[in-house]
C-alpha positions as CSV (number, residue, x, y, z in Angstrom):
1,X,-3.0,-20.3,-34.4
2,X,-6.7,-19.1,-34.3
3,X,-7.1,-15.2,-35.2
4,X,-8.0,-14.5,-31.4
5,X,-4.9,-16.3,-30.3
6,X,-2.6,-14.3,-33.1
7,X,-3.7,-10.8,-31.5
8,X,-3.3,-11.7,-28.5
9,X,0.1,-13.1,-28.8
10,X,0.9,-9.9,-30.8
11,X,-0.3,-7.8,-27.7
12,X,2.0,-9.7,-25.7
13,X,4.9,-8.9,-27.3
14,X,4.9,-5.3,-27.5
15,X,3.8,-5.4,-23.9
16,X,6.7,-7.8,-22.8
17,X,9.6,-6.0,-25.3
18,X,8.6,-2.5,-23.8
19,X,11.3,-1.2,-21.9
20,X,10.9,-0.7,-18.1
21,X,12.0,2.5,-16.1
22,X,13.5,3.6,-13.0
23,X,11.4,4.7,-9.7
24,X,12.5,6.6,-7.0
25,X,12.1,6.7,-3.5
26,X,10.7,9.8,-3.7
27,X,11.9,11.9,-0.2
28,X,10.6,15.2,-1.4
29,X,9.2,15.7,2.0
30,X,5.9,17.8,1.7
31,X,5.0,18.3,5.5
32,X,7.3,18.5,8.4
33,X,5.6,18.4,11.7
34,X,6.4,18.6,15.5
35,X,4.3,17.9,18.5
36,X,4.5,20.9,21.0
37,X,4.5,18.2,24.5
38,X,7.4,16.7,25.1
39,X,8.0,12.8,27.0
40,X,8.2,13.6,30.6
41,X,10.8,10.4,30.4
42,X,12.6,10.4,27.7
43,X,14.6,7.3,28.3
44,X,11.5,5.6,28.4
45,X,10.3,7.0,25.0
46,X,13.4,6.8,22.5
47,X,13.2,2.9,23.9
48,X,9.8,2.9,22.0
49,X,10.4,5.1,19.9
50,X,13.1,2.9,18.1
51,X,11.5,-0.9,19.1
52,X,8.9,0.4,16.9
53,X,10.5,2.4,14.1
54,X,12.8,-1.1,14.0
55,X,9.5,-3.2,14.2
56,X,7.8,-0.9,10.9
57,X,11.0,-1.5,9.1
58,X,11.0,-5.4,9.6
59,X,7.5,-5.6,8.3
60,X,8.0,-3.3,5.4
61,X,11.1,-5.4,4.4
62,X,9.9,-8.6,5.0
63,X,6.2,-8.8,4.4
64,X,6.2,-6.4,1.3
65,X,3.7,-4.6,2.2
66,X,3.0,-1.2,1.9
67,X,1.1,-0.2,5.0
68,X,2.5,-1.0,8.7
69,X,1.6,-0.2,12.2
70,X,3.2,-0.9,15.3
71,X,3.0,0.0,18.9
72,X,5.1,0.0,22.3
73,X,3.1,0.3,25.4
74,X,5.1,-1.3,28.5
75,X,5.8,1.7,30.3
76,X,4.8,5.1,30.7
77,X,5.7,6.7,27.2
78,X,3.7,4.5,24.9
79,X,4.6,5.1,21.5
80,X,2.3,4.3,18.4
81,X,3.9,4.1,14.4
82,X,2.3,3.9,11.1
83,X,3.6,4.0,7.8
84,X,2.1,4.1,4.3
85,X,4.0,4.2,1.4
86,X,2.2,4.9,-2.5
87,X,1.2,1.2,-4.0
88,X,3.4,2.0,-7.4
89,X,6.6,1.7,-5.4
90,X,9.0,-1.5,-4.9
91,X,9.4,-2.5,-1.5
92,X,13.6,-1.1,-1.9
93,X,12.3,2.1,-2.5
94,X,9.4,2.0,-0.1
95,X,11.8,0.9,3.0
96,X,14.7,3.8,1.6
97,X,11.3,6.3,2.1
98,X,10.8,4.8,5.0
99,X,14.3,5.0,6.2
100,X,14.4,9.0,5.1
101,X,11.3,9.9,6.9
102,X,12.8,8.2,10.0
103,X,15.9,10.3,9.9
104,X,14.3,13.4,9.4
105,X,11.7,13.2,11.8
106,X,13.9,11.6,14.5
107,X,14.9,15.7,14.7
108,X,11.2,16.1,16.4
109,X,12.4,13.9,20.1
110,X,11.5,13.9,22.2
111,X,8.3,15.8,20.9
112,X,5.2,12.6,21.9
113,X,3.9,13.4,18.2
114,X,5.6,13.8,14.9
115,X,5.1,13.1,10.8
116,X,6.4,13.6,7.9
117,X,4.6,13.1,4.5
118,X,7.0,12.7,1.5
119,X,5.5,12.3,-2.1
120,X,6.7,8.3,-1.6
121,X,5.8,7.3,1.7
122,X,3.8,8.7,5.0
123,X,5.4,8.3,8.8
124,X,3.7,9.4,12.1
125,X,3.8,8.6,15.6
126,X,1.8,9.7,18.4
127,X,1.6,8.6,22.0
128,X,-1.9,7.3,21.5
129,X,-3.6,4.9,18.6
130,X,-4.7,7.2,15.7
131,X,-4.6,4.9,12.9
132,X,-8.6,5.3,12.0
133,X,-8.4,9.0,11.7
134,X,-9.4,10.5,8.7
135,X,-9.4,14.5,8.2
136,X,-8.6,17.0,11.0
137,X,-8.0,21.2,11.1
138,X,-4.0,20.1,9.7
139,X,-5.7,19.5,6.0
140,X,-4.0,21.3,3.2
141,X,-3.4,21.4,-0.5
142,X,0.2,22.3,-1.7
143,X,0.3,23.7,-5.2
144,X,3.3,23.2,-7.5
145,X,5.3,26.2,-9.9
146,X,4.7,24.2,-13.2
147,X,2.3,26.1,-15.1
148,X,0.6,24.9,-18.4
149,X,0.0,27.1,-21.7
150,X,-3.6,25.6,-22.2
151,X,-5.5,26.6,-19.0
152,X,-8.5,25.4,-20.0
153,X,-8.2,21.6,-21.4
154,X,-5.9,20.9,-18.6
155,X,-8.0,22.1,-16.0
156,X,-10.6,20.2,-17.5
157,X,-9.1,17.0,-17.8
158,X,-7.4,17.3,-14.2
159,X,-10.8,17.9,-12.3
160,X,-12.6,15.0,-14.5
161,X,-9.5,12.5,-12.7
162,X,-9.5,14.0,-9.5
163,X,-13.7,13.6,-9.4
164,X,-13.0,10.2,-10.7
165,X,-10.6,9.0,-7.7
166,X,-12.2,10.6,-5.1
167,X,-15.4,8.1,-5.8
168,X,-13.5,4.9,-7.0
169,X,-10.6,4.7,-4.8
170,X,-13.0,3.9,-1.2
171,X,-14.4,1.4,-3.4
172,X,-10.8,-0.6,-4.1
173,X,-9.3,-2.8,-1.6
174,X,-6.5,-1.1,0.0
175,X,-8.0,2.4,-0.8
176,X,-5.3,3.1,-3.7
177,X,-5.9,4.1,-7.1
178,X,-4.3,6.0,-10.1
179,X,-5.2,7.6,-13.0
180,X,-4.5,9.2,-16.4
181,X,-6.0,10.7,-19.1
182,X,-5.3,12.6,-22.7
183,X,-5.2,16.1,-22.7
184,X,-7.9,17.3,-24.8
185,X,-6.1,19.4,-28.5
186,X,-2.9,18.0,-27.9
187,X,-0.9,14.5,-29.1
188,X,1.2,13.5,-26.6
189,X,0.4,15.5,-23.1
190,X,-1.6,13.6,-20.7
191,X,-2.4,14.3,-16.7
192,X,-2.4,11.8,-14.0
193,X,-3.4,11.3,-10.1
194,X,-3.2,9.5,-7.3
195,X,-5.1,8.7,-4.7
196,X,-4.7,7.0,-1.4
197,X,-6.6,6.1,2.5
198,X,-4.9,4.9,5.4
199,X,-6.0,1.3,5.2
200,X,-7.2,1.2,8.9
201,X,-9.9,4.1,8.1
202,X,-13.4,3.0,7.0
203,X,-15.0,3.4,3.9
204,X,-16.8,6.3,4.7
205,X,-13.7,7.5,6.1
206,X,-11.8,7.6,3.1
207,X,-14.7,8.7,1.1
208,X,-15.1,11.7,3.6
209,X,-11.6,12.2,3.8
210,X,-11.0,12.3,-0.1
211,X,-13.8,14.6,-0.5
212,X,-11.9,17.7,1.7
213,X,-8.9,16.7,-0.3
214,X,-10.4,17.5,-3.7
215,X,-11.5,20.8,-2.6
216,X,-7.8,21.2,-1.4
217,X,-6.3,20.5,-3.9
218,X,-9.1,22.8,-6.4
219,X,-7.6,25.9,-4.5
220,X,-4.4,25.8,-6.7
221,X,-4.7,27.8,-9.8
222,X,-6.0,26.5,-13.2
223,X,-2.9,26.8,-15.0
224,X,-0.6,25.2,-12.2
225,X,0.1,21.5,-13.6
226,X,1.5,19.7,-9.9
227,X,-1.1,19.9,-6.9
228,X,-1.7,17.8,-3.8
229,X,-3.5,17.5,-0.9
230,X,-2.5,15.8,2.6
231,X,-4.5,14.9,5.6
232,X,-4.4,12.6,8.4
233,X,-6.5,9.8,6.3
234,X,-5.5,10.5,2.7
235,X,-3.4,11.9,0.3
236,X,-4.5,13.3,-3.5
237,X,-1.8,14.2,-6.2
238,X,-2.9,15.3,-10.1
239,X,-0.1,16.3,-12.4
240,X,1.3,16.0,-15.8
241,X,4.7,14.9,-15.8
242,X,4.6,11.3,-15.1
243,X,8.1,10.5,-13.4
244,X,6.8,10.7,-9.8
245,X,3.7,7.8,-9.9
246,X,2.1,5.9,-11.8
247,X,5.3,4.4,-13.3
248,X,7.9,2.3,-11.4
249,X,10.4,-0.4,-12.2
250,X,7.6,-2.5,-13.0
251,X,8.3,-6.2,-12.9
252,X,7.6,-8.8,-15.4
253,X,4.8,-10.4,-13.7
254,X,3.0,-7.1,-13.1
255,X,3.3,-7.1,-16.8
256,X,1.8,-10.5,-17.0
257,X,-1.3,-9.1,-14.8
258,X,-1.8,-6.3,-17.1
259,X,-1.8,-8.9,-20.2
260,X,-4.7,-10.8,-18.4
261,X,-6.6,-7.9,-17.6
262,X,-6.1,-6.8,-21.6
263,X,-7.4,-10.2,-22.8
264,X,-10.8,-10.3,-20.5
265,X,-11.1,-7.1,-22.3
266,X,-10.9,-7.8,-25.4
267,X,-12.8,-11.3,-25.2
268,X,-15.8,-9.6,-23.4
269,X,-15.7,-6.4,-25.2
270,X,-15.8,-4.5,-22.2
271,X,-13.9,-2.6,-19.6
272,X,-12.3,-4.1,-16.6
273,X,-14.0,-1.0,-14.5
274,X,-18.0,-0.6,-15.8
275,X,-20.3,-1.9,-13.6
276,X,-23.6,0.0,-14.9
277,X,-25.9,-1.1,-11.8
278,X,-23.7,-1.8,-8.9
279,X,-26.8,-2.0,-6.5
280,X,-28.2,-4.8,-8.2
281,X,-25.5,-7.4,-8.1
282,X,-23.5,-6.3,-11.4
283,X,-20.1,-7.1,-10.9
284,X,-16.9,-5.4,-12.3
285,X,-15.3,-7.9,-15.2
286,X,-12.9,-9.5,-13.1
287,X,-14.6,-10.8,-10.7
288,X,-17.6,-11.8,-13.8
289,X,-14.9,-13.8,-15.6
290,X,-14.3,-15.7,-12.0
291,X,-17.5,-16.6,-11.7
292,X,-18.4,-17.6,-15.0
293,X,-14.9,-19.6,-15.1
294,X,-16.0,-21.9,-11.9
295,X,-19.3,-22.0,-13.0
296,X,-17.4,-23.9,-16.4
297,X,-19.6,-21.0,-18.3
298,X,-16.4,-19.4,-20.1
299,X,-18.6,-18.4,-23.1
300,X,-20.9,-16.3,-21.5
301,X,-17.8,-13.7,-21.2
302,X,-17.9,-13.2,-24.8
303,X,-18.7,-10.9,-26.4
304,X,-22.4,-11.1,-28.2
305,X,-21.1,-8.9,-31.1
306,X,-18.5,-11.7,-32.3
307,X,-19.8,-14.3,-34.7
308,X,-19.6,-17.7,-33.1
309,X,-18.5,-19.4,-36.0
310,X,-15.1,-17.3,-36.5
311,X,-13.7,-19.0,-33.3
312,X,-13.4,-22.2,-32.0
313,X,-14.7,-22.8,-28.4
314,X,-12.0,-24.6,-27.1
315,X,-9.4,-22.0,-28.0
316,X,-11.7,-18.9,-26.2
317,X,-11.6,-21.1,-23.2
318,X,-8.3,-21.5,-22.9
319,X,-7.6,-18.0,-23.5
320,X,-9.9,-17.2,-20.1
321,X,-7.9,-19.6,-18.5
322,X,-4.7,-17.8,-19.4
323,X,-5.8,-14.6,-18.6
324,X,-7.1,-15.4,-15.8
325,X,-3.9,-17.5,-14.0
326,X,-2.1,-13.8,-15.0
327,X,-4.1,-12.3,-12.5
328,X,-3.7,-14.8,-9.6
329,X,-1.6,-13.6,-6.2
330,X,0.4,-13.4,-5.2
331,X,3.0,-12.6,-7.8
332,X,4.9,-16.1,-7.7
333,X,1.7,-17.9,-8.9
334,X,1.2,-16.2,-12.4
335,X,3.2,-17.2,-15.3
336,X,6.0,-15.5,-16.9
337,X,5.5,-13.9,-19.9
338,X,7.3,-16.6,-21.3
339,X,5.4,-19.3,-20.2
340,X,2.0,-17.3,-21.2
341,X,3.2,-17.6,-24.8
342,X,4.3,-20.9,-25.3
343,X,0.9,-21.9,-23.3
344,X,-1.2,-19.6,-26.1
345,X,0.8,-21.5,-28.9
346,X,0.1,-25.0,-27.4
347,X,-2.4,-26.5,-28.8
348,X,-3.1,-28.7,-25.7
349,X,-5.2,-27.6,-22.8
350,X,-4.1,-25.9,-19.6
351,X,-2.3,-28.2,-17.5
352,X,-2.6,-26.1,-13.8
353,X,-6.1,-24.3,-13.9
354,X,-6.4,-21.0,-12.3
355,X,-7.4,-20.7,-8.8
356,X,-9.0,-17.7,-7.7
357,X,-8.0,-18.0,-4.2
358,X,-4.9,-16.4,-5.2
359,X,-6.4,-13.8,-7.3
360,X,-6.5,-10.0,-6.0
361,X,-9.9,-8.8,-7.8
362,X,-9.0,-5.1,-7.3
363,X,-5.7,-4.8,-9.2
364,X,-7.2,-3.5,-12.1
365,X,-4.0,-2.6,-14.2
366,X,-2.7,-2.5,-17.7
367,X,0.7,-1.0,-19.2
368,X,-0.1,0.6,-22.3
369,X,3.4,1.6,-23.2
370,X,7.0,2.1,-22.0
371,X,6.5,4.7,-19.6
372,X,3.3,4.4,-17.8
373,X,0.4,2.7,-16.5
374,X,-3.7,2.8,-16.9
375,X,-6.3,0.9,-17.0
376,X,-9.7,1.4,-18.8
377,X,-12.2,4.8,-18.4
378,X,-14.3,5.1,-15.4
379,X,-15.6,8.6,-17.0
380,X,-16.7,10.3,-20.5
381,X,-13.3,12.1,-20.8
382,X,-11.6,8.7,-21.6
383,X,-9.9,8.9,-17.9
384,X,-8.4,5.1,-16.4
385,X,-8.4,4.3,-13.1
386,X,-5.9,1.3,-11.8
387,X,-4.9,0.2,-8.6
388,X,-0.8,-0.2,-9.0
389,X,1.2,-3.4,-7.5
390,X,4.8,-2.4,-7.1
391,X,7.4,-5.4,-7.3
């Protein structure tokens, strides 16, 4: 085995033999709202009301998918549904949000408007469409009771992530992404955020939207260590205590995304997430190793540091190949972690080349250890940014 193939191998394994935790549906519910008009027929409405809540929980459950809308307009109580539940979550624990949120806000009928936002999932209905709002007079920022010792640093490093999201996530497809980052003087204490847009809102809108959020969620105080910020288009969260996000039961073939991601990294020598001159047609790595893979230019993705004549050719190639059938979607197309292993110690070529109509170019993701997720720096402070696929 060449020495590229031996550390990669030996990144495998302590990715594949870390242990996985347990998510949560996570009901904490963080707003609790009524409309003030009531259905003039409510016969009509709790028809609609429940054709749809029934219809959001089919799609959820079926389609694994994070983000459902659904309407009822036959008669005169039209009734419109979304729901959104955070990307890091399984689809069990997304439809048991989902089912929570319905429960409680079921105590709103026949009000003609209602949400709830929990820290897993999102749930509103209205009597007209509002899926393409973005930020309205209801914004707010919720501030936890943690408190941190070293006011400063964590301020610091919370601001840097939550400056971070609010320009990367309206870039990402699906307007999700996470973060983390070390606390500055300490060993083991990092902070992390989330950020997310209702995916029928524009760009712009989630850019806007994400931009009152931050300033939201900046009213709490420096040494408070949980914050968020909710409005009708977006929802922020920066913390320290990881349990919440970020983290999941991960499954093993997220894992074997995150080992593809890794080895484009360490091939190329740079991070999945710089792009230096977006304007002029630079492209983040992903999407570079794609292109260069169809092409049949593999070698151009390595990187110009490395002495050509301590690897073989052949072997880099393959090891594009691999990485980049990891990163293929859906989920059922990648290999198992298994397979990616005894492919790497084969000394034969790849049998099933990668297609990259599967592939998902904005999953930008790596598991670094046992208990949660990053990917590489979008900013000076060392922060990641990633957008999570639950199982």
């Amino acid at each position: 085995m060449t020495k590229w193939q031996t550390m990669v191998v030996a990144f495998l394994f302590k990715l594949f033999l870390a242990n996985s935790v347990t998510s949560q549906p996570q009901t904490k519910i963080l707003i609790n709202s009524c409309g003030q008009i009531n259905a003039s027929n409510p016969l009509n409405f709790f028809h609609n009301l429940n054709e749809t809540f029934g219809n959001v929980r089919r799609q959820l459950s079926n389609n694994k998918t994070y983000f459902v809308t659904a309407e009822q307009t036959r008669n005169s109580e039209p009734v419109y549904v979304l729901c959104q539940c955070r990307k890091y979550m399984s689809t069990r624990d997304c439809v048991a949000c989902f089912d929570f949120a319905v429960r409680s806000i079921r105590s709103c009928a026949p009000a003609k408007g209602a949400r709830r936002v929990l820290d897993g999932c999102y749930l509103r209905y209205e009597s007209n469409s509002f899926y393409d709002e973005t930020t309205n007079d209801g914004n707010v920022g919720l501030c936890g009771n943690r408190t941190s010792s070293r006011q400063g640093v964590f301020e610091t490093a919370v601001d840097g992530l939550l400056s971070d999201l609010s320009i990367a996530t309206p870039r990402i497809s699906g307007f999700y992404a996470a973060a983390t980052a070390p606390v500055v003087g300490t060993n083991t204490t990092k902070v992390y955020a989330i950020a997310q847009c209702v995916e029928r809102v524009t760009r712009n809108g989630c850019k806007d939207c994400l931009h009152v959020a931050y300033a939201n969620i900046k009213i709490c105080p420096t040494v408070v260590t949980d914050g968020r910020a909710i409005d009708s288009g977006c929802f922020m969260r920066g913390y320290t205590a990881p349990e919440y996000a970020i983290h999941g039961q991960l499954s093993e073939k997220v894992d074997t995304y995150s080992f593809g991601i890794v080895v484009l990294e360490i091939v190329s020598g740079k991070r999945c997430t710089d792009v230096r001159n977006e304007s002029a047609g630079e492209q983040y790595l992903l999407e570079h190793a794609w292109n260069l893979y169809e092409t049949r230019m593999h070698l151009k993705l390595v990187d110009e540091t490395l002495d050509p004549s301590k690897y073989r050719e052949d072997d880099i190639k393959k090891v594009i190949e691999i990485a980049l059938m990891c990163t293929q979607s859906p989920v059922s197309v990648r290999p198992t972690m298994s397979e990616v292993v005894m492919l790497l110690s084969d000394r034969s070529r790849v049998q099933n080349p990668p297609s990259r109509q599967n592939v998902n170019l904005t999953n930008i993701r790596t598991q670094t250890d046992n208990s949660t997720s990053t990917t590489l720096s979008m900013s000076n402070n060392d922060a990641t940014i990633t957008e999570l696929t639950g199982r």
